[in-house]
N, C-alpha and C positions, 0 to 999 in steps of 0.2 A: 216438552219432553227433553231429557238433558241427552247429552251425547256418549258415545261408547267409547270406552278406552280409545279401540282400534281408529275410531273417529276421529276423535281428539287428535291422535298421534297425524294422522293423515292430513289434520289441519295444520298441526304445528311442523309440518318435512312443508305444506306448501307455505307459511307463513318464513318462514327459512329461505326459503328457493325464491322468493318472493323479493326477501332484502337483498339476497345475494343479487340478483338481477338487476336490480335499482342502485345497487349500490354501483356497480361494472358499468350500467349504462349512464348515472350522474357524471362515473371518472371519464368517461368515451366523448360524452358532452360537453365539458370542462376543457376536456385538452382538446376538441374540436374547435370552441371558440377561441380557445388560446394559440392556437395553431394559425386562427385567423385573422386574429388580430394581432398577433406578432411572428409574422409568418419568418421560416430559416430562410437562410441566403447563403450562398457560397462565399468561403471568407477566405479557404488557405485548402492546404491538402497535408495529408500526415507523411511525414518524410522520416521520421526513426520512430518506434518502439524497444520499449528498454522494461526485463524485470528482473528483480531485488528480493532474490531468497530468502536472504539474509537483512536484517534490519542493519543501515548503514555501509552494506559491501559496498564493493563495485558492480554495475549494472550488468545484466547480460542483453547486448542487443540482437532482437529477435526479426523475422521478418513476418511475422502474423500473431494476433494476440487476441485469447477469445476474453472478450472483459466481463468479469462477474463484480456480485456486491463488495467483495473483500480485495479484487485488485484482480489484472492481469493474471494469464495462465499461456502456457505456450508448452504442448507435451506433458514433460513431468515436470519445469519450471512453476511455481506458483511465487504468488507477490508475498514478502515477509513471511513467508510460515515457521524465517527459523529466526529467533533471537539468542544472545549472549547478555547472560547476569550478572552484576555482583551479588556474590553472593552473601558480604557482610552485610548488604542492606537490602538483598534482593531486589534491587532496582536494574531495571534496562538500560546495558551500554549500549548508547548511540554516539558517531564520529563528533557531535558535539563535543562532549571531556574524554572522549578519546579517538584521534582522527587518523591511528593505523588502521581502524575497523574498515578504510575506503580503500585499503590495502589488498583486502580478501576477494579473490574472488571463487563464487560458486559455481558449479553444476550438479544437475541431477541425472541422473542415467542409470537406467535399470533397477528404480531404489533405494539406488547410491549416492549420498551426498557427498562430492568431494571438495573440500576447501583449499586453497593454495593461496600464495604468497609471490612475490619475485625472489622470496628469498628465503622459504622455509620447507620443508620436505611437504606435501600434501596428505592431508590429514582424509579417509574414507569413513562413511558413518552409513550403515546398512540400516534404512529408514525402516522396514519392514520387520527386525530387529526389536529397533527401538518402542513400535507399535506395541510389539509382542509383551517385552517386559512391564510396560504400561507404570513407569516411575513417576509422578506425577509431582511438579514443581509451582508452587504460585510466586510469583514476582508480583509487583510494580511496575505497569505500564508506564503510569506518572499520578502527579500526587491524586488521590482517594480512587485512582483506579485498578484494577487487579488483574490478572491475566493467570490463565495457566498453561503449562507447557509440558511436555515429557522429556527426562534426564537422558542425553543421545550419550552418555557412559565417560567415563573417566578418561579415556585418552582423549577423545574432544575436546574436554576440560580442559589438561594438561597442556593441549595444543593453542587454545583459545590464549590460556595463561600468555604462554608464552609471545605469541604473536602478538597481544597486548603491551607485554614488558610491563606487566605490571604484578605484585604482591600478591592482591586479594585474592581470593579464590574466585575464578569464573566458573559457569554452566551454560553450556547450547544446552538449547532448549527446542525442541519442534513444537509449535504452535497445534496440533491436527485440532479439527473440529469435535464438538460434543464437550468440549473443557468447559467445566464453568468460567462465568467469566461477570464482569461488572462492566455498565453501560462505557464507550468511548466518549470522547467530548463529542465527538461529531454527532452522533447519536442521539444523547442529550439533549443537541439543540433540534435535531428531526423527530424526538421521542418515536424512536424507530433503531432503538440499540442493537435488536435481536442480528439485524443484518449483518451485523459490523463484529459482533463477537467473537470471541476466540483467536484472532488475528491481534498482529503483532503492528496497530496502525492504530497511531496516536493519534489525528486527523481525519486526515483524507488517505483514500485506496489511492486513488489517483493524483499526479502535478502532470501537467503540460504548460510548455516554452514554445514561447514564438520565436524562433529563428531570426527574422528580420529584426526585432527587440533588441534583440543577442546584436546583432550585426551593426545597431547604431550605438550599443552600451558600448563595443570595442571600441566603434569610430572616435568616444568623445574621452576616451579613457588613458587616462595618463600613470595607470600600476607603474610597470616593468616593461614595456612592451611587447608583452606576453600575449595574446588576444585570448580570452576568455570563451571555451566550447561549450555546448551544451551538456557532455558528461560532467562539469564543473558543478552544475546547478542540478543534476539525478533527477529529471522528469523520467518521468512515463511515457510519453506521447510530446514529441515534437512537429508542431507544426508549420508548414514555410508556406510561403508565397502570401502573406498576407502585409497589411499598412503596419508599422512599427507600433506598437501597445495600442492595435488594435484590440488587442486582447482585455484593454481595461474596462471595454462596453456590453463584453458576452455575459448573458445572463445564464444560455444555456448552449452545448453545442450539439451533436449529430453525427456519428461517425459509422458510416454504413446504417445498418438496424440499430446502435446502439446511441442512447441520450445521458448525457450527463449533467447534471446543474453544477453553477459555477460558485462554489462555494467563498473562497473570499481569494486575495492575492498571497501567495506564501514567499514568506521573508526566507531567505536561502543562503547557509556561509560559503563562501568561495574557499574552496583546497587548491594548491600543486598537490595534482594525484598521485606525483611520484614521489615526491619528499613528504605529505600531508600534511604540511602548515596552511595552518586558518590564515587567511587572508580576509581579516573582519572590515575591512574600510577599503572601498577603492576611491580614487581622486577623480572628479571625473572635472 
């Protein structure tokens, strides 16, 4: 005797409920054994948190940070939601070919994003605004990748321009969610893109600096004798009280309820954050 629709249907919600269960309980399993055979250890403690509205600003340091998949959030702070374009080429300025962008700093309050300089009037951008009109801009994250953004209006521009000192025409741009978008590198290599979209993060959400690293790269270092801070090198998460490049053996870390995998070591230019010259070579 064959089955009834309603049957059918009742087999195929538990053949469903079935995988889903199998599948939750293999991952439970997997990181139990994993858990077990390379159990955590206490390594260091987190001594700054830092987020970066803006792709390339200066950092805002926070004293608590709730970590999602696209980076740090603190209030109405979130990691890169807002980038600036060329817009001859539509490509993403980052302090890389242009190093006043570490000049900027943000905040968000009540909506509001304000941008400042040490030396420019403060530029206001009513994010709620910008939602509304829904001006929608694609850029180039980097090469074959896309991103989209919405246009935060012409005095922005204006302002960007200028604090740039540069010709081209610029665009702020707010990152917000639901923009299409093309997979990141990171992504790519986790085929797990969906996570990471819409976000103005060429890599990784996250960098963290081990403090003590920082403290013996000073000792052996013959710049300027300048000593070299953690805002220099724009992590996310600094950690202290650990062995000097301890950090070259973490595979994964553990911070409160939250885990992170270590994805590779990131190469970092050295600025003076108040003049922004690249500082490409140190002598050590």
């Amino acid at each position: 005797m064959g089955l009834s629709r309603k049957e059918w249907l009742i087999l195929g919600a538990s053949c469903a409920t079935s995988a889903v269960v199998l599948h939750y309980t293999a991952k439970f399993v997997r990181q139990y054994i994993k858990d077990r055979k390379h159990p955590y250890v206490t390594v260091g403690q987190v001594s700054e948190l830092y987020i970066y509205p803006l792709e390339s600003c200066r950092g805002r340091q926070v004293n608590s940070m709730i970590c999602e998949e696209y980076g740090g959030k603190h209030e109405e702070l979130e990691e890169r939601h807002f980038v600036m374009v060329d817009m001859r080429t539509k490509a993403m300025i980052t302090a890389l070919t242009h190093p006043r962008l570490v000049l900027v700093d943000c905040d968000v309050t009540d909506g509001v994003l304000t941008l400042t300089t040490p030396e420019s009037t403060p530029i206001r951008v009513n994010i709620h605004k910008v939602v509304k009109e829904n001006k929608i801009i694609t850029y180039n994250l980097c090469e074959n990748v896309k991103r989209s953004g919405l246009d935060c209006g012409t005095a922005a521009a204006e302002w960007c321009t200028r604090t740039l000192q540069i010709v081209a025409p610029v665009k702020l741009l707010y990152c917000v969610d639901g923009l299409a978008a093309q997979p990141s590198i990171l992504g790519k290599c986790l085929n797990a893109w969906s996570q990471y979209q819409n976000q103005c993060v060429r890599l990784t959400p996250y960098i963290s600096i081990n403090q003590e690293s920082l403290n013996n790269l000073n000792s052996h270092s013959e710049s300027d004798g300048v000593p070299a801070t953690t805002r220099h090198f724009r992590p996310s998460i600094v950690i202290d009280e650990c062995e000097p490049y301890d950090e070259d053996k973490w595979m994964e870390i553990r911070i409160g309820n939250c885990e992170f995998d270590c994805f590779e070591p990131c190469a970092r230019l050295l600025f003076t954050l108040e003049t922004t010259i690249i500082m490409r070579h140190i002598t050590l």
